[in-house]
C-alpha positions in Angstrom: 110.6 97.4 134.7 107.4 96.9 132.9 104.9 94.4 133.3 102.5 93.8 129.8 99.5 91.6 130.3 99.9 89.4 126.5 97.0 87.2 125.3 99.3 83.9 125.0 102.2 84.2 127.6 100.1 85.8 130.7 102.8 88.9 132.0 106.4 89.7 130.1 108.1 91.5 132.0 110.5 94.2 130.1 113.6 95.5 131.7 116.8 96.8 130.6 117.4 97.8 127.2 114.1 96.3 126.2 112.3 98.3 128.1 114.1 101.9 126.7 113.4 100.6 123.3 110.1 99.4 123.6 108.2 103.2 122.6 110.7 104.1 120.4 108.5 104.6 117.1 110.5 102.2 115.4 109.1 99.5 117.4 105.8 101.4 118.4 104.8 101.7 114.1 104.8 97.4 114.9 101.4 98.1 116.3 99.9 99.0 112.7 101.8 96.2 111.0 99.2 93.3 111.2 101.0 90.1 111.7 98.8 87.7 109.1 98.4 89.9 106.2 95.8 89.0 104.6 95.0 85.9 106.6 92.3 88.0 108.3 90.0 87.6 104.8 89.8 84.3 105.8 90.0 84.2 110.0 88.5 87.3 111.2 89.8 87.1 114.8 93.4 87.3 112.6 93.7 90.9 113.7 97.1 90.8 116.0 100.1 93.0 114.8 103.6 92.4 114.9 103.8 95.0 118.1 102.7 91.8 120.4 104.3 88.9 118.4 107.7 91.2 119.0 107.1 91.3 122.8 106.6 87.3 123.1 109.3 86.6 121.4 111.4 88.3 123.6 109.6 87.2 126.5 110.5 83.6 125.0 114.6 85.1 124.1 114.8 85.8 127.7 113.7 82.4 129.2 116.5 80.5 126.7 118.7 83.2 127.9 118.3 82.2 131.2 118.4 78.4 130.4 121.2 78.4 128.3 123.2 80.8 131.6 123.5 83.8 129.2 124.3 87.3 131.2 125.4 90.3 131.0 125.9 92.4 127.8 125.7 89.1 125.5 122.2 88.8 127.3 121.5 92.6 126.6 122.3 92.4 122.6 119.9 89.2 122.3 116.9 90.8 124.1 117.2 94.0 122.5 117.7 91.9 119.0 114.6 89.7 119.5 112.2 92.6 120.3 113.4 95.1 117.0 113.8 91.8 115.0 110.7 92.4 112.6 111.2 96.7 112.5 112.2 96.1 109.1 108.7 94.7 107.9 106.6 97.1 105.7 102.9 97.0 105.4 100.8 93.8 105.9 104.0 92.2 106.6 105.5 89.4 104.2 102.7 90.5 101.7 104.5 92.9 99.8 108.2 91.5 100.3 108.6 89.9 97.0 108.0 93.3 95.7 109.9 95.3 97.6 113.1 93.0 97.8 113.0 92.7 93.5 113.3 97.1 93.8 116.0 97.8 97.4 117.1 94.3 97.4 116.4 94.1 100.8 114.9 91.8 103.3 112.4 92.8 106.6 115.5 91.4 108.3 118.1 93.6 106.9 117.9 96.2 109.7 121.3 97.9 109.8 120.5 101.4 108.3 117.6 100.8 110.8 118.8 100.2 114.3 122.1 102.4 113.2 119.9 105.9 113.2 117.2 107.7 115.3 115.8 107.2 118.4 116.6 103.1 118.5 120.6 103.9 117.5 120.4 106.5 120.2 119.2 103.5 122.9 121.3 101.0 122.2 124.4 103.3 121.9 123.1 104.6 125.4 123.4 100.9 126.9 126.6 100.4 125.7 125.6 97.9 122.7 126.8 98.6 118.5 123.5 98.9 116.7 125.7 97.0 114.1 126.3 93.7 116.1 122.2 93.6 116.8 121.5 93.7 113.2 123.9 90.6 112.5 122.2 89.0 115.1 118.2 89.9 113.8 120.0 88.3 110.4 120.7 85.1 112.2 124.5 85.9 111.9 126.6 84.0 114.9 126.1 81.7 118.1 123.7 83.8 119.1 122.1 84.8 115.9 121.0 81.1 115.8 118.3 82.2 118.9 116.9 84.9 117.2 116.8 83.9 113.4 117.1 79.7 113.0 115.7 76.2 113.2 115.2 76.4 116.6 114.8 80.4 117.2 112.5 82.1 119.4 110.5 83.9 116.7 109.1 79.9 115.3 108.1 79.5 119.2 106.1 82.5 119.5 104.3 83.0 116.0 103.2 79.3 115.6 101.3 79.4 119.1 100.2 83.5 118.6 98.8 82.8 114.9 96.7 79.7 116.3 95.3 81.5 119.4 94.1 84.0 117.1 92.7 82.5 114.1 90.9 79.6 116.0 93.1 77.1 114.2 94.9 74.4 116.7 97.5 73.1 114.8 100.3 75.4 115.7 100.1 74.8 119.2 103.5 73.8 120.6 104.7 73.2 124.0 107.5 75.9 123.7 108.4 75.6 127.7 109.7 72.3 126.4 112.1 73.2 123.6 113.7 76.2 125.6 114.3 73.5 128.5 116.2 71.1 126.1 118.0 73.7 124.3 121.9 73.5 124.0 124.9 74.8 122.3 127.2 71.6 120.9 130.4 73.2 118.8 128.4 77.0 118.8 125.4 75.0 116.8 121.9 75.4 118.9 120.7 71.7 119.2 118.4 69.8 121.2 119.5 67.5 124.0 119.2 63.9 124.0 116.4 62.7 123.9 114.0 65.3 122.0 113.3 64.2 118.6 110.0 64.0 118.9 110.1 68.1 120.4 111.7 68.6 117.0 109.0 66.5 115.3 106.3 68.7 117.0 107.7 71.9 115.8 107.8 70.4 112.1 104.4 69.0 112.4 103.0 72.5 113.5 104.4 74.9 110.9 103.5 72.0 108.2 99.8 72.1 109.3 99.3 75.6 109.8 101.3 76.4 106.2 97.9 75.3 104.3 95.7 75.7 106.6 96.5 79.5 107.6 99.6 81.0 105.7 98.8 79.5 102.8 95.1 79.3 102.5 93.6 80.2 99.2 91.4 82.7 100.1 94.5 84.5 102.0 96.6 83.7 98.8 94.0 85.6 96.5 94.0 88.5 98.8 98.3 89.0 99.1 98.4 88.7 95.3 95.5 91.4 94.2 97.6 93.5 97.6 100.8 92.8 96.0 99.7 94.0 92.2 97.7 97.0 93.6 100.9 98.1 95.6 103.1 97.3 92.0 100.5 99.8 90.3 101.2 102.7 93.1 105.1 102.2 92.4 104.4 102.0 88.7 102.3 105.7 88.8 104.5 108.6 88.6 102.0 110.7 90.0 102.1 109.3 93.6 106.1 110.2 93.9 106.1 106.5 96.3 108.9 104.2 95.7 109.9 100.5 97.3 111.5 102.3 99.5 108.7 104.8 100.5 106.6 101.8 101.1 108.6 99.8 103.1 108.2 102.2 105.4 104.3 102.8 105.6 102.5 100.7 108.2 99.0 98.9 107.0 97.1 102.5 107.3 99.3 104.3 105.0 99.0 102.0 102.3 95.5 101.0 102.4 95.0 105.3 102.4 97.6 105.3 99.4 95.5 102.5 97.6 92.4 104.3 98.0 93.8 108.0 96.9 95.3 106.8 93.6 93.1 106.3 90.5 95.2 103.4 89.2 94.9 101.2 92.5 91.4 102.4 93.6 89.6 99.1 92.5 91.7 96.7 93.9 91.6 98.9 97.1 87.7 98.3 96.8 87.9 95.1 96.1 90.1 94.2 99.0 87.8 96.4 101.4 84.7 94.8 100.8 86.1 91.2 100.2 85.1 91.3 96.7 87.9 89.4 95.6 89.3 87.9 92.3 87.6 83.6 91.9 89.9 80.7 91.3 90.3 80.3 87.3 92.8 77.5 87.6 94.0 76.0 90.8 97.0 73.1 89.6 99.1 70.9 91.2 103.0 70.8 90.8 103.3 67.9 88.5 100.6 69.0 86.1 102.6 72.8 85.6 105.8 72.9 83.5 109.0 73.7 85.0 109.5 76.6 83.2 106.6 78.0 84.8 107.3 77.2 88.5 110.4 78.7 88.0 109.4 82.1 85.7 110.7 85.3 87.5 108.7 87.8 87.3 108.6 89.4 84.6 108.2 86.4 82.6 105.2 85.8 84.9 103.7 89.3 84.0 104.0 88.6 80.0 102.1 85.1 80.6 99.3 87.3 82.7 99.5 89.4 79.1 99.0 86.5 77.2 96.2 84.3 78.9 94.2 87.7 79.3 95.1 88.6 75.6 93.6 85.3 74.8 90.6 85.0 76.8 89.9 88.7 75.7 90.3 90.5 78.6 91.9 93.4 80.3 95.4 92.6 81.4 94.3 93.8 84.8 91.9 91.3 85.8 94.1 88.3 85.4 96.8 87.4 87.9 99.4 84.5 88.4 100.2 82.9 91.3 103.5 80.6 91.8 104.5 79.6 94.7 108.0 78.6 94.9 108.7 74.9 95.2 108.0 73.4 98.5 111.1 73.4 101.1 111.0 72.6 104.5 113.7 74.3 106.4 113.0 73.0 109.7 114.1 69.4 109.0 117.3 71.1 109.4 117.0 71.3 113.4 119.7 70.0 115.1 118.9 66.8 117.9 121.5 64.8 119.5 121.3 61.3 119.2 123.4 59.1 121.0 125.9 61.6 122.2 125.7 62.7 117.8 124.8 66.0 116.5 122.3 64.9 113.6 119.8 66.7 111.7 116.6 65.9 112.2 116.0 65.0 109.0 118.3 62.0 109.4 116.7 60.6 112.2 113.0 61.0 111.9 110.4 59.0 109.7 108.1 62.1 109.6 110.6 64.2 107.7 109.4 62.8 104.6 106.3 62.0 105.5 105.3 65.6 105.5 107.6 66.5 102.4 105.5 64.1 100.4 101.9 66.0 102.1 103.7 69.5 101.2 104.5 68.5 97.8 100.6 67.9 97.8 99.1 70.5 98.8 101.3 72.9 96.7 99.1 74.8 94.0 99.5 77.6 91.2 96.8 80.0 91.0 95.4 82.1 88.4 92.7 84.2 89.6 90.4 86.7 88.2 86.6 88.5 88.6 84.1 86.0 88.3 82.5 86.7 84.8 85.5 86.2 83.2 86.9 83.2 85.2 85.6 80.7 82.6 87.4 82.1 79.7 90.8 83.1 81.8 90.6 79.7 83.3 90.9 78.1 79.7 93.5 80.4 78.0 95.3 79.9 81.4 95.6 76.3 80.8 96.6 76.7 77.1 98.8 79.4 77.7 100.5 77.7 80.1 100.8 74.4 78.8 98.9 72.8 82.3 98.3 69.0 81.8 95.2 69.3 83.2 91.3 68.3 81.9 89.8 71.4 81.5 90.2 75.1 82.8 88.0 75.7 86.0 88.1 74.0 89.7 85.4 73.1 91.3 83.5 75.8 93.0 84.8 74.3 96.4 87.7 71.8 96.9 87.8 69.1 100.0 90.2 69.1 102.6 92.3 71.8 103.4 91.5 74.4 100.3 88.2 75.0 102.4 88.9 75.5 105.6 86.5 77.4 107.4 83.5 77.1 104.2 81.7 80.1 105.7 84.0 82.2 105.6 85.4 81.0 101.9 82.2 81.2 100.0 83.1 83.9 98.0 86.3 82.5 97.1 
């Protein structure tokens, strides 16, 4: 056994499988993938990796495990599934996914070729568990899946409270020790026991607050999306021989060195090293963009980059477009019982809505670009676009939870 001193849960201890797995260099490369991304632009203390949010969340597998009465092998296959449950992430973690998925067509969770070969195949073969049935299980496949990758799984318990410890920002505290104690299975569906809508509640309410306030900060937003189109650039340059696969592999180092090396990318890399990052032309709300827009794929998105910058008389280059997609809130799917009933929790509590109508809110598309040409992207962006909106540029600084943090923003 191992005992790891951790920043939010004290000492996990890691035994078993866990513990054979845990300096394989699948799992040790987790210690160069930073958990936030890009978040760190905006909360400097952002600096944990996926290495440490791995650990906790098995820490947090194991005590469900041992509330729910879960031994043996079945026991074995969830621990060893929550601790390699994010092996499949590439550099700066969901930054780069939308990229990477549109070339493999895979997922950070789709782990099979993964955990099948190597050093981590080669430990869970040697405990008797089919790298295979570990991979359905990091998918969410299954009873058990459900722990790992769900409404209620172990991973939502462990990054809401590890991402507010280290940015500062309180809102993702949860009491976690409460929702593993009321955890049940009711016809193979995890729920929470009588009693517990309001646990529910607090998860909701946490991931809600922290979306805008950390994941989806502006600041953080600008920074993924000049990340995102300097890592398009390295696919797109034949002289780098790097493809989506290639880079789902690096860790944060190699890409950042990769970014730096190649003449097509070297500006953004500087950019994003120095925090000289693109302004705010337009920053809209959902009912002032046209549908069409919301839901462009990509490459529709990339000709109307052409156009606004081909209008405002700029290089391609310095214009990009952000859309989110539309506001969803899984987590209003948790299970609670009610009344010996097995109801969603979006049929039983008020706040459900409630926080739909503030995420509907606070959703923005973004088009960003250098600051001396912000004015003149800002207004072909709105023409372009078709925006029914009074002019081109936000204000220099918004209220409420687009400033978060104004001293570290002010370049934003």
């Amino acid at each position: 056994m191992k005992i790891i001193k951790d920043s939010v849960h004290d000492h996990i201890a890691v035994d078993g499988v866990a513990r054979d797995l845990l300096d394989t260099p699948a799992v040790q490369r987790l210690r160069r993938i930073s958990q936030l991304g890009t978040v760190s632009l905006v909360y400097p203390s952002a600096n944990h990796t996926r290495f440490e949010h791995s650990l906790g969340v098995y820490h947090i597998a194991c005590e469900a495990l041992d509330r729910l009465g879960i031994e043996g092998a079945q026991s074995q296959r969830v621990q060893a599934a929550a601790l390699l449950h994010d092996v499949g992430h590439g550099p700066f973690s969901h930054n780069l996914e939308s990229l990477t998925h549109r070339r493999t067509g895979r997922y950070h969770d789709d782990v099979h070729g993964l955990l099948t070969d190597g050093a981590v195949g080669d430990v869970l073969r040697d405990h008797d568990l089919d790298p295979d049935a570990i991979a359905d299980l990091v998918a969410g496949d299954g009873r058990f899946g459900q722990l790992v990758s769900g409404e209620l799984d172990v991973d939502r318990m462990d990054y809401l409270v590890r991402d507010a410890h280290h940015t500062g920002v309180p809102y993702g505290t949860i009491d976690h020790g409460r929702l593993i104690r009321e955890l049940v299975f009711v016809d193979d569906e995890l729920v929470l026991d009588e009693g517990n809508v309001q646990t529910a509640e607090s998860l909701l309410v946490a991931r809600a607050l922290m979306n805008p306030t950390v994941y989806s900060h502006s600041v953080a937003r600008i920074g993924k999306a000049m990340l995102r189109r300097a890592a398009e650039r390295l696919l797109d340059t034949p002289a780098t021989d790097t493809d989506a696969t290639a880079l789902q592999r690096m860790d944060d180092y190699d890409l950042i060195v990769a970014l730096r090396s190649c003449a097509a990318t070297s500006e953004f890399s500087r950019r994003l090293d120095e925090r000289d990052l693109f302004k705010r032309a337009v920053w809209a709300e959902i009912d002032d963009v046209p549908g069409g827009v919301i839901e462009a794929d990509h490459e529709s998105i990339r000709e109307f980059e052409r156009e606004i910058a081909d209008r405002a008389g700029v290089d391609p280059e310095r214009v990009i477009l952000d859309v989110p997609s539309r506001p969803s809130m899984t987590e209003s799917s948790s299970r609670v019982m009610v009344n010996g009933d097995m109801r969603r929790l979006e049929q039983q509590s008020p706040l459900v809505e409630a926080l739909r109508g503030a995420q509907y809110s606070q959703w923005r598309l973004g088009v960003y670009s250098p600051s001396p040409v912000r004015e003149a992207v800002g207004h072909a962006a709105v023409s372009v676009l078709g925006l029914d909106i009074d002019g081109a540029l936000v204000s220099e600084v918004r209220n409420g939870f687009d400033t978060t943090l104004d001293q570290f923003t002010d370049r934003a």
